[in-house]
VOGU-3710 file (C-alpha; in Angstrom, 3 decimals, decimal comma):
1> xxxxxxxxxx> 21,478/14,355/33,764  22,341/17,832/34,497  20,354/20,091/37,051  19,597/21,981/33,779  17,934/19,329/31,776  16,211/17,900/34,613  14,162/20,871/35,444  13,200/21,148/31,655  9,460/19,538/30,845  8,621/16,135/29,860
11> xxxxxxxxxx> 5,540/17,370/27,693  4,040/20,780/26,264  1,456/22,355/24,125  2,533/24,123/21,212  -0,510/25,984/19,408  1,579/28,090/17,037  0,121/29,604/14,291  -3,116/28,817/11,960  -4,677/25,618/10,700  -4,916/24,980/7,041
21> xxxxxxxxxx> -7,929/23,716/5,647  -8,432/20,076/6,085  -8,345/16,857/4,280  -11,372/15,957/5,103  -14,907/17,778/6,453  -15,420/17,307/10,057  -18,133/15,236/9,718  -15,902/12,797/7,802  -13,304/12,755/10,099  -16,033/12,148/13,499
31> xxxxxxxxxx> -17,115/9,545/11,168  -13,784/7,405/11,587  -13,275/8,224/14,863  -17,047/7,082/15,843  -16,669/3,924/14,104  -13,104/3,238/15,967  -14,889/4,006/19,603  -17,591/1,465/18,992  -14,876/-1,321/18,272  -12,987/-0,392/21,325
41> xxxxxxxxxx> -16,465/-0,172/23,420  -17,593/-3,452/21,855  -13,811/-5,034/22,770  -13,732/-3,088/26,731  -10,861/-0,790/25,690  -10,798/2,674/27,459  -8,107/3,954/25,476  -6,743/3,121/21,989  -3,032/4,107/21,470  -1,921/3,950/17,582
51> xxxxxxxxxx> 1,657/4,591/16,970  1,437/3,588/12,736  1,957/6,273/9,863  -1,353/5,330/8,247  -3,757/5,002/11,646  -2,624/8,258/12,595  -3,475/10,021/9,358  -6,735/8,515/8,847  -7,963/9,287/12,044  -6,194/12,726/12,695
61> xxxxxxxxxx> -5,766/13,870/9,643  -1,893/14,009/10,656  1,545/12,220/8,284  3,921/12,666/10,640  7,912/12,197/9,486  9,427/9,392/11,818  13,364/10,456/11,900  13,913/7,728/13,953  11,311/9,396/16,940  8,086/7,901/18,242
71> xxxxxxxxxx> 4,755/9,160/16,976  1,208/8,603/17,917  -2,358/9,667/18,152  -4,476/8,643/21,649  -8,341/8,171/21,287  -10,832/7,802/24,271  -14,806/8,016/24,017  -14,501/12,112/24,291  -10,902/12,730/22,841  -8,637/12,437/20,197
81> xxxxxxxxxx> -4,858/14,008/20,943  -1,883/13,867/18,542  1,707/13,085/20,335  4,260/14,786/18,688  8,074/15,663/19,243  9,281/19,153/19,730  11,317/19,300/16,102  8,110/19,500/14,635  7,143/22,851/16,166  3,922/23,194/16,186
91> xxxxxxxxxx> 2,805/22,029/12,858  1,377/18,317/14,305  -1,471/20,653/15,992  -2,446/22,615/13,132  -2,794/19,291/11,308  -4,584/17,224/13,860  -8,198/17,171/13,546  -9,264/18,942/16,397  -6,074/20,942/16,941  -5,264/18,225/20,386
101> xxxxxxxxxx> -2,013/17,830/20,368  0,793/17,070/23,212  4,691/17,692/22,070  7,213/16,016/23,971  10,952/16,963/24,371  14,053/15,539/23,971  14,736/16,730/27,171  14,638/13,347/28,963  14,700/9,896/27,636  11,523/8,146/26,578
111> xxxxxxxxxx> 9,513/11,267/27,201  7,118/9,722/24,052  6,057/7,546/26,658  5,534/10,004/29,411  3,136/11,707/26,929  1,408/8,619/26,513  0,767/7,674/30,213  -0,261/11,201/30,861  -3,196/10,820/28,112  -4,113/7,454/29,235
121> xxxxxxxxxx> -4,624/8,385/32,410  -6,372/5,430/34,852  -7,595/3,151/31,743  -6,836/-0,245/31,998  -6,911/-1,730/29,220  -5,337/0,231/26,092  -5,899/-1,223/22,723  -2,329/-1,081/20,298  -1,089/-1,381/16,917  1,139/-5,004/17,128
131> xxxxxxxxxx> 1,664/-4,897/13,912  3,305/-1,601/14,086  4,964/-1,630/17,580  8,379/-3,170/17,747  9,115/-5,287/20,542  11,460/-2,593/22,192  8,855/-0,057/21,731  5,986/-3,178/23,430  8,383/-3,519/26,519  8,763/0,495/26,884
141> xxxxxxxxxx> 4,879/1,069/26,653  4,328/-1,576/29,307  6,470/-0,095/31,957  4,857/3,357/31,280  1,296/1,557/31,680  2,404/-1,100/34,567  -0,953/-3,122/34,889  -2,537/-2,130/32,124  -3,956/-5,132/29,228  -2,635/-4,044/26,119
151> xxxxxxxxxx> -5,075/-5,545/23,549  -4,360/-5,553/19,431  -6,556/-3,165/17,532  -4,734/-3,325/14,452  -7,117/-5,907/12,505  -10,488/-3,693/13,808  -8,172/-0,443/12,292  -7,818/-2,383/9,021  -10,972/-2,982/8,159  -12,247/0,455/8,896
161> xxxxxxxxxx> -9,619/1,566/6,439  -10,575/-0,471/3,859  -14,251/0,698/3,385  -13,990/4,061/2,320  -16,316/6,986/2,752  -17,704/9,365/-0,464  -14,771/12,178/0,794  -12,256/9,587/0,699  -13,074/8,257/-3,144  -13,374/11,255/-4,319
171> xxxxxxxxxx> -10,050/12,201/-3,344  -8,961/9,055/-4,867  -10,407/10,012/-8,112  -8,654/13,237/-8,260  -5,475/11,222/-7,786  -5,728/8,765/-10,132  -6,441/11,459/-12,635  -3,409/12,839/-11,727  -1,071/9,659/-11,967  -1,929/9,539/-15,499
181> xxxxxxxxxx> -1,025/12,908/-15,854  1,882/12,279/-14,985  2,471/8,877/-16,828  1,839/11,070/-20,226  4,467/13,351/-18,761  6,796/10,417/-18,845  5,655/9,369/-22,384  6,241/12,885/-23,670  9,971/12,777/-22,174  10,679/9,243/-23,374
191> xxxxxxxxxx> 13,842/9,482/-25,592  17,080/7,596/-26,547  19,979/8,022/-23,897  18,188/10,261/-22,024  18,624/9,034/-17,746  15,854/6,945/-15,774  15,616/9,766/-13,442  15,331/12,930/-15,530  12,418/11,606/-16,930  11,019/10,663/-14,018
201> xxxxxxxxxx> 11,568/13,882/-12,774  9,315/15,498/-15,498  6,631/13,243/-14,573  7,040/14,419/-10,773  6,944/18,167/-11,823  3,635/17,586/-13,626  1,869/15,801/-11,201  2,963/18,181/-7,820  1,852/21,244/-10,168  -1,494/19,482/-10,353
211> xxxxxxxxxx> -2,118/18,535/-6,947  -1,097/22,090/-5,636  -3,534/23,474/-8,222  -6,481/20,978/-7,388  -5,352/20,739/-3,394  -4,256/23,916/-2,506  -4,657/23,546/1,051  -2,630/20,116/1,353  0,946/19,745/2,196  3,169/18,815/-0,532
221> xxxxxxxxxx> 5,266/15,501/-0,078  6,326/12,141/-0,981  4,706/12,586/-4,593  7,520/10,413/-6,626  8,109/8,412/-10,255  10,288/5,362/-11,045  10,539/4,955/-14,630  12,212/1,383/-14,947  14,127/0,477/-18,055  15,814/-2,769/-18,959
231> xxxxxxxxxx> 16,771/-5,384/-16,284  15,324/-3,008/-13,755  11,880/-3,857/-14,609  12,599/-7,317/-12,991  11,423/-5,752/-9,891  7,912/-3,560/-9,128  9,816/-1,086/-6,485  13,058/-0,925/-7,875  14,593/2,300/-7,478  15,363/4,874/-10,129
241> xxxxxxxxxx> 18,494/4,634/-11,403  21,131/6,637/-14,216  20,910/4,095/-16,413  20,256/5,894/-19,880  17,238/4,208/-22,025  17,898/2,879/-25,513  15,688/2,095/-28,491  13,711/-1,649/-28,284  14,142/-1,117/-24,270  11,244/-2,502/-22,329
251> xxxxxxxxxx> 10,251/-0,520/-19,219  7,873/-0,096/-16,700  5,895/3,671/-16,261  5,084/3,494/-12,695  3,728/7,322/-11,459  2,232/7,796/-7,945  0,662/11,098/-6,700  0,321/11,599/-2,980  -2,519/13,577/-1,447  -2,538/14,264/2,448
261> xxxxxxxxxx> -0,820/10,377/2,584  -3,466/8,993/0,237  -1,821/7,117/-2,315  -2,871/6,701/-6,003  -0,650/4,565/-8,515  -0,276/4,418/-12,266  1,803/1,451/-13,798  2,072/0,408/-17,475  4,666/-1,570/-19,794  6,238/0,634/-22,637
271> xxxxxxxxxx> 9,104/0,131/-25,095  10,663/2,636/-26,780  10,608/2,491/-30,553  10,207/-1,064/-30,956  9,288/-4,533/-29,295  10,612/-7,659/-30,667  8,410/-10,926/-31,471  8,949/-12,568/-27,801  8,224/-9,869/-26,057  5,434/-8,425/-27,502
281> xxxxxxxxxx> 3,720/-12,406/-26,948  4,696/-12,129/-23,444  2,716/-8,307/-23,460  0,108/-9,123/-24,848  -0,543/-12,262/-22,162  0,250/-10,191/-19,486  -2,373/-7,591/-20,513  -4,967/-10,373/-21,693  -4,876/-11,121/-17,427  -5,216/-7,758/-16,708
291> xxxxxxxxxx> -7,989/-7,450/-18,828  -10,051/-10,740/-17,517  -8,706/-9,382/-14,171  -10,962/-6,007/-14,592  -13,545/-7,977/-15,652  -13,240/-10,050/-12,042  -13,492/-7,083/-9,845  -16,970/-6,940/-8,613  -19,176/-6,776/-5,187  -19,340/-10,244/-3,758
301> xxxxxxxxxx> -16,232/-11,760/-4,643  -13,385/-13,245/-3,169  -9,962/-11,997/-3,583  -8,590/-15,618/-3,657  -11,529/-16,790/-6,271  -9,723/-13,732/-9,028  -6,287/-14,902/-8,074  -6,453/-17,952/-8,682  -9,008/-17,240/-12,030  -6,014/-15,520/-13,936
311> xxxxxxxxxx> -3,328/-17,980/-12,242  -5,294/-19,999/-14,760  -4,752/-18,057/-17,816  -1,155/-17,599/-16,817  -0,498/-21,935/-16,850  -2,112/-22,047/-19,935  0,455/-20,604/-21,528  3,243/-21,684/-19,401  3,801/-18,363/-17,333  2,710/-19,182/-13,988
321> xxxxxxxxxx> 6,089/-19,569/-12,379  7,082/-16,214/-13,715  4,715/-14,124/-11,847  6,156/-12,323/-9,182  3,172/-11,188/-6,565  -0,301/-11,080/-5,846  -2,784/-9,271/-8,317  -3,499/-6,491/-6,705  -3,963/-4,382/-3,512  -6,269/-2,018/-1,196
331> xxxxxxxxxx> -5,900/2,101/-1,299  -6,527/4,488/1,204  -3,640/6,164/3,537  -0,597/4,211/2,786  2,879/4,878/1,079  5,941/2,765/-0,421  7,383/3,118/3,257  4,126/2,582/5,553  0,875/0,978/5,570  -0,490/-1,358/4,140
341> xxxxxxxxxx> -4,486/-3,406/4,163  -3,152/-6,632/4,247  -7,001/-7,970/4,190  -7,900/-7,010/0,825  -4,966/-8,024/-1,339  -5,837/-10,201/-4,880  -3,874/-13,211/-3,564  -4,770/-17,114/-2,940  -4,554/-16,572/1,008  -6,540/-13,620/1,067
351> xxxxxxxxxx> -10,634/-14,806/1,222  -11,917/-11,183/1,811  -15,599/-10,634/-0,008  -15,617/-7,228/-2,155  -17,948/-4,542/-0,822  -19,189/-1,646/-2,612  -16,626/1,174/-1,079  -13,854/-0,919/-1,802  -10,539/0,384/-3,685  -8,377/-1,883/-5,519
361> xxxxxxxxxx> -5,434/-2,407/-8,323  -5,576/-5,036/-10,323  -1,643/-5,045/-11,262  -0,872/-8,358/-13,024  2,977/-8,867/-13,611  5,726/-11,245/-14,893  9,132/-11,346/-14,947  11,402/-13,116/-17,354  14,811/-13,413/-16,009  17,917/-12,225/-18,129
371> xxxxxxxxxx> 19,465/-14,217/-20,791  15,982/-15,499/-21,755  13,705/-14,130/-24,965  11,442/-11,295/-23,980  13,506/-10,351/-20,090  12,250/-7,955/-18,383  9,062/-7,518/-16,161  5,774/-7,023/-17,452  3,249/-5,094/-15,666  -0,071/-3,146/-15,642
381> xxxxxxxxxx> -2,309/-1,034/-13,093  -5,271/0,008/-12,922  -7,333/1,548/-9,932  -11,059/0,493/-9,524  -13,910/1,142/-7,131  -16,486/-1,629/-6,137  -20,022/-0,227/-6,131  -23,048/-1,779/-5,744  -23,558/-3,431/-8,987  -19,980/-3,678/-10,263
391> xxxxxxxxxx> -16,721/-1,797/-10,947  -15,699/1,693/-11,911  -11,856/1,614/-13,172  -11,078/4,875/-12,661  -7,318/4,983/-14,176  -7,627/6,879/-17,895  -4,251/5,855/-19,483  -4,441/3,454/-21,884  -2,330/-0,018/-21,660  -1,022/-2,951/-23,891
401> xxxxxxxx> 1,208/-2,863/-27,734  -0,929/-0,767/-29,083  -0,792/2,315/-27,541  2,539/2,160/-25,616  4,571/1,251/-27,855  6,709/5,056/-27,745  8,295/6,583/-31,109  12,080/7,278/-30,765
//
């Protein structure tokens, strides 16, 4: 290292400009935080370091973009302080609830982990994400902590995540109004030879126009479309692609609108002028599950007891080995590439009990492989909210033959 470099800092403060308005009220936010402090009080953890995408924003407010740097947000009984690298300027503090945030520089190597030691001062034992950390990253934060007990908080995280607050389902709301926005924007574009990906990005255009008109304080990113048309249905995240739609195509509308990292999804089968005989049979099974499956969602029961209710339906009619993943899947602060509520997913290993402030899909799907009648993949989504009495689906656009069947 050059005499240069090595007089340059570790770690700085960067408090440059003006916050925006937040996600969430500051109540809200104190909320999480208070809830996370009692779990590490209960488990004898003086410090809780969480290094994930989705922990960070939900309890600071804060998506940061990765790039291949470290990223993480430090919580004690009396603070909460964003770590942040210097390429980001100083727009990690005006995001971070409470405006706490310590940049470090590229100056030196590791210096993410000289920002953490220098926030986790004399603690002992530091709860982590294991989930999150990779083993590289385990071994680095050990050496910056020597004798410190570093203690998974990951599950406790979870399952504060997955019970959501009124701020945070309201927010939802607004974005699963805006999903079907933009699935009608993909129905209106919907058109012989036209490209996967222009019509996709019509969708996008509608749905970022909404959310800057409803959210005009958020940050606008990672708001995105696949519209899936032939042999790429077979797969749920399949990429968009230049492939040009035809007429008696099947394909999959899948529209997701991000807000502050909250993630809303739409997803619905369509063909375009025409389904034949086999595949409208297979349709109309797949959205006779989805239907008993939004019946199933309700306040005391268990995401393994609905799985394996519509596996039912599916054998009866000699489908089962066609479907392709679990029913359906939590919401909150999460994103095609991080996060994820493992706990409350609609799937036979999964025995989670549904609690009023609950948020799931229920996204039944099937894929028939080429060469047979009826390929393609067949899916639907809806988003609903457990209350105390039942379910409120709050996704608007309509599924199944008869409505989705597009003119050409």
């Amino acid at each position: 290292m050059t005499g240069q470099a090595s007089e340059r800092p570790h770690t700085l403060t960067l408090e440059n400009g003006l916050p925006p308005k937040p996600t969430f009220s500051d109540d809200e936010m104190t909320r999480r935080c208070t809830a996370l402090r009692a779990e590490m009080a209960t488990l004898d953890i003086g410090v809780a370091v969480l290094t994930s995408m989705h922990c960070v924003n939900y309890f600071a407010d804060f998506v940061y973009t990765a790039f291949g740097r470290n990223y993480g947000c430090v919580i004690t009984q009396e603070r909460l302080s964003t770590i942040s690298a210097n390429i980001d300027g100083g727009q990690p503090w005006r995001q971070t609830f409470g405006h706490d945030n310590l940049v470090y520089t590229d100056w030196h190597k590791d210096n993410f982990f000289v920002a953490v030691k220098q926030l986790v001062g004399s603690a002992k034992r530091v709860g982590i994400e294991s989930d999150h950390l990779t083993l590289q990253n385990h071994v680095k934060l050990q050496q910056a902590l020597p004798g410190v007990e570093l203690v998974d908080l990951s599950g406790k995280a979870m399952q504060l995540r997955m019970r959501k607050s009124v701020e945070e389902l309201a927010l939802i709301r607004e974005g699963a109004r805006i999903c079907d926005l933009g699935g009608a924007a993909v129905a209106d574009a919907l058109a012989v030879d036209v490209p996967e990906f222009e019509i996709a990005m019509q969708s996008n255009r509608a749905m970022i126009r909404e959310i800057a008109k409803s959210f005009p304080h958020t940050e606008i990113m990672d708001t995105w479309t696949w519209l899936q048309s032939g042999v790429n249905t077979d797969g749920a995240h399949n990429p968009l692609t230049t492939r040009r739609v035809q007429k008696g195509d099947i394909l999959s509308l899948n529209t997701f609108a991000m807000i502050s990292g909250y993630y809303q999804a739409l997803e619905r089968t369509l063909f375009l002028g025409s389904c034949d005989p086999r595949s409208l049979s297979l349709w109309e099974i797949n959205c006779e599950v989805h239907q008993r499956g939004l019946e199933l969602i309700a306040p005391g029961i268990r995401c393994c007891d609905i799985a394996e209710n519509l596996n039912a339906i599916y054998e009866k009619n000699g489908l089962l080995e066609y479907r392709t993943f679990g029913y359906g899947h939590s919401f909150g602060t999460l994103s095609h590439y991080y996060g994820r509520e493992a706990g409350l997913e609609l799937r036979e290993d999964v025995d989670t009990v549904l609690e009023p402030g609950m948020v799931v899909s229920m996204e039944p799907m099937i894929m028939m492989p080429e060469g047979t009648a009826g390929a393609g993949g067949y899916r639907e989504h809806d988003i609903l909210i457990i209350g105390e009495k039942g379910a409120e689906n709050i996704t608007g656009f309509p599924f199944g033959p008869e409505h989705n069947i597009i003119p050409c």
